[in-house]
Structures are given as structure tokens and as C-alpha cells.
C-alpha positions in Angstrom: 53.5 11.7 41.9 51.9 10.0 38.8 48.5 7.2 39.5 47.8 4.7 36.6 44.5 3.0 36.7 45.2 -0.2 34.9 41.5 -1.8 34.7 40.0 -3.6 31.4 36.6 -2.5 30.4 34.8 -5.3 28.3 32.7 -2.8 26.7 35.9 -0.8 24.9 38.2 -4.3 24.7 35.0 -5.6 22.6 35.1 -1.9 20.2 38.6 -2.8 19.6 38.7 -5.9 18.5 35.2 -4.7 15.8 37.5 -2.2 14.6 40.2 -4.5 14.0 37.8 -7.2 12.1 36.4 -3.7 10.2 39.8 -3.6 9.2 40.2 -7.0 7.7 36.5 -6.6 6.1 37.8 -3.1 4.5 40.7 -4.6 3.1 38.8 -7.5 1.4 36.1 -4.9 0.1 38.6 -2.3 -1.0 40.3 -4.6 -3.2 36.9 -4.4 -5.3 35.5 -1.4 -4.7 36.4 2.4 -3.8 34.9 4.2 -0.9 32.8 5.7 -3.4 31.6 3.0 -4.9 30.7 1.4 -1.5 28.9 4.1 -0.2 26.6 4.0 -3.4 26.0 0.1 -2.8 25.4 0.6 0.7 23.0 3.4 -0.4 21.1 1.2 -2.6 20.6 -1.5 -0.5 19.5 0.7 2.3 16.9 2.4 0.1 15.9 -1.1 -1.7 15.2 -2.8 0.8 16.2 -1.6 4.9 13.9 1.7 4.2 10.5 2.5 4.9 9.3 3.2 1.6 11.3 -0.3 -0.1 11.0 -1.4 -3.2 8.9 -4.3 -1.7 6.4 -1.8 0.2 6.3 0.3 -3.5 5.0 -2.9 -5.5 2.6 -4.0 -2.9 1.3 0.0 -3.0 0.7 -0.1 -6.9 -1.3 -3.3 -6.7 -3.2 -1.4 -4.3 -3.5 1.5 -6.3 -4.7 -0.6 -9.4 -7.4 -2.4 -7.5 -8.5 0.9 -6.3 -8.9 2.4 -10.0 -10.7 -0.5 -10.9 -13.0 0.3 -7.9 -13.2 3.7 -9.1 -14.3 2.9 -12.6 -16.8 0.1 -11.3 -18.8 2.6 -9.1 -18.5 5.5 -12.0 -20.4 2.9 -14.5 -22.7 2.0 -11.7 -23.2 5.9 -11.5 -23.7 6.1 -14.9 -26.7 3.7 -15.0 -28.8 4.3 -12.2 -28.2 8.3 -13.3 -30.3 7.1 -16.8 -32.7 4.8 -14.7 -33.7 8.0 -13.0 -33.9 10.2 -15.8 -36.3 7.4 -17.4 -38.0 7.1 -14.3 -38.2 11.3 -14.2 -39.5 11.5 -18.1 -42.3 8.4 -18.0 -45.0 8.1 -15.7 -46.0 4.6 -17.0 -41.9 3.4 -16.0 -42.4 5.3 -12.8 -45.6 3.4 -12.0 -44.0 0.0 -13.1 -41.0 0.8 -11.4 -43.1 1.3 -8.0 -45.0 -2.1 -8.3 -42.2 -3.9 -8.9 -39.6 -3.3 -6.3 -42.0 -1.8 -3.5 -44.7 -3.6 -4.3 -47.6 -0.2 -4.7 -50.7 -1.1 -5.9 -54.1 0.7 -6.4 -56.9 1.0 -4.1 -58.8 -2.1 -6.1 -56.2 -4.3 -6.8 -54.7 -7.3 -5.1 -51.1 -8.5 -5.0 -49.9 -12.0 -5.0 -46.0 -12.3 -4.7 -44.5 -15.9 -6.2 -41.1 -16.7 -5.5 
């Protein structure tokens, strides 16, 4: 006794019919390039531009990067000069005692201030 189930499933009649247009796309490609030669193109264009780290994603990281150093060096020179505004501030009494009146507005027990703007 021998049963045949004779029933079309869309899913595998639609694989078929990809395989057979794969087949007419790898002809037309094979005529230009080897499997080798694909796989490398395919290669590049998936690490260019599909992955996660493209070449797009790079470019926009190295502007980054260069905005950041020039971050880096602003604060360091910004450093740099309130470092020798302290140690003038540290040596002098007579710049410490200016540098009080002016921005925190000290004075001495007999003495008045009158701020103009």
C-alpha cells in the first residue's frame, strides 16, 4: 500500500522559484566575477556600509574625536592660567588684597564701597 500527499505549500513553491531567479542573477554575475571575487565585494560592502562600525559611523566618530581634543587643549590652557593667577595671588599680598576687592567686593573696616555699572 503506498499514500502520496499531493498538497502545494506557498511557503516552499515561493523558495523555489528565489532559487531559480538566484540562478539567473548567478549567471549574470559569474560572467564578471568569480566566487571569490564576489564574496570579497559582498564583504566590502557589508563592512562599508550594512555594519555597525561603517565607514559613515567611523567619520562622524573622528569629527567627534577632534572636537573633543580641541576641548582638551582649551581646558589645559585655561588650567594653565588660573594655575599662575594663584601662584601670583600665593606670592603677593598687595594682588591678593586687590584680587579680594575686586571680585568679592572686601573692604576695610573704614571704608565704603560704591559699585558703578
Amino acid at each position: 500500500m503506498s499514500f502520496s500527499l499531493s498538497i502545494k505549500i506557498p511557503y516552499l513553491c515561493n523558495k523555489v522559484q528565489i532559487m531559480a531567479d538566484g540562478g539567473k542573477i548567478w549567471s549574470k554575475v559569474s560572467r564578471y566575477l568569480n566566487k571569490y571575487q564576489l564574496v570579497f565585494v559582498v564583504f566590502l560592502i557589508l563592512v562599508l556600509f550594512v555594519d555597525e562600525h561603517n565607514i559613515f559611523q567611523r567619520i562622524a566618530y573622528r569629527q567627534k574625536i577632534s572636537e573633543l581634543k580641541k576641548e582638551i587643549r582649551y581646558y589645559e590652557n585655561l588650567r594653565e592660567e588660573n594655575k599662575k593667577k594663584l601662584e601670583e595671588l600665593y606670592s603677593n599680598d598687595e594682588d591678593l588684597e586687590k584680587f579680594a576687592r575686586e571680585e568679592y567686593l572686601m573692604k576695610k573696616d573704614n571704608e565704603d564701597i560704591f559699585v558703578l555699572k
